[in-house]
C-alpha angles and dihedrals in degrees: 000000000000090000095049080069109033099042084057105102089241104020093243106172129225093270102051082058105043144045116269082237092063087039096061089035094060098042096048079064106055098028087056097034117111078254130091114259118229116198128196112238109274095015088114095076103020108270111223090196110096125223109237117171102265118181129169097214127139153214121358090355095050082055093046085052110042082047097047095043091059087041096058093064098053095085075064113096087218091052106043096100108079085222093068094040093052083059089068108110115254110244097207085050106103083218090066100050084044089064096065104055118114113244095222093207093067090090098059092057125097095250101045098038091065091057084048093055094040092063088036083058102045093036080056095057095042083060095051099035110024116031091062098059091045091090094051084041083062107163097330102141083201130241113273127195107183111227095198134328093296102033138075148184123211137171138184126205120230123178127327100333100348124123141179103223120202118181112178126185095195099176137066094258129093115242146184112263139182122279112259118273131201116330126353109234104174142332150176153212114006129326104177125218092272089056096247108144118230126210118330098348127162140197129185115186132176121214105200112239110234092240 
């Protein structure tokens, strides 16, 4: 996960690049998913701090570094002009490293405590709902049916009939979903009254298993 951030040219995280509604969609996925979540420090309550690739090496190797860092992005359209490139924070530089340091007194603020609260709350439910069922998920990868290019469907089986049931409508269209199946555990975003699902919604169901 770390390297989904730091290899980024500035560190911006998830949230400075997406809408708070995707955020919450795709994390209501893999926070409530058979596997176990990773998060990135300060996700939890949405970290402002970016992430930039920050060393201490010196010598030869700190140049190589600092050079080949900047090179890498020029194959990128937004980083051909040296200029841009130049822009690129140096990761020998302390600044740099400075940057990424949480501010510990984010989660106490209104904002951030409400993300706080949000993940409290789902990695609560997953407690309470998933990791139960984990040891009778055993290996089971989980059968998937794409719904478009951005939505899935995905169940796992658990014990004789039961099943773990993820749709996901990761896009900013609205799409046709399946109809809902066992009991509703959590969801997010807007499923309208003809069960189509709207952007970045989200359903988790649990069919009991019969015994």
């Amino acid at each position: 996960n770390h390297d989904q951030i730091g290899n980024r040219a500035f560190g911006e995280r998830l949230s400075a690049l997406a809408s708070p509604d995707a955020v919450r969609a795709v994390a209501a996925v893999y926070l409530l998913s058979p596997q176990i979540p990773m998060l990135f420090m300060g996700e939890e309550w949405d970290a402002s701090q970016p992430f930039p690739f920050f060393c201490d090496f010196q010598g030869d190797l700190a140049n190589a570094v600092r050079e080949g860092r900047r090179n890498e992005f020029a194959r990128f359209p937004a980083f051909r002009d040296p200029i841009m490139r130049s822009r690129i924070p140096d990761p020998l530089a302390e600044q740099t490293f400075l940057a990424a340091k949480l501010d510990w007194s984010d989660p106490h603020k209104p904002d951030h405590a409400a993300w706080l609260a949000w993940y409290r709350t789902t990695l609560a439910l997953r407690k309470a709902e998933i990791i139960p069922l984990i040891p009778r998920i055993g290996s089971n990868a989980g059968q998937s049916q794409a719904l478009g290019d951005h939505a899935v469907h995905v169940a796992w089986r658990h014990g004789d009939g039961g099943r773990l049931i993820l749709t996901a409508n990761l896009s900013a269209a609205t799409i046709a979903a399946p109809a809902s199946e066992g009991r509703a555990i959590r969801s997010e975003g807007t499923i309208h009254p003809d069960g189509s699902f709207g952007p970045w919604t989200v359903r988790w169901t649990i069919v009991e298993a019969r015994s």
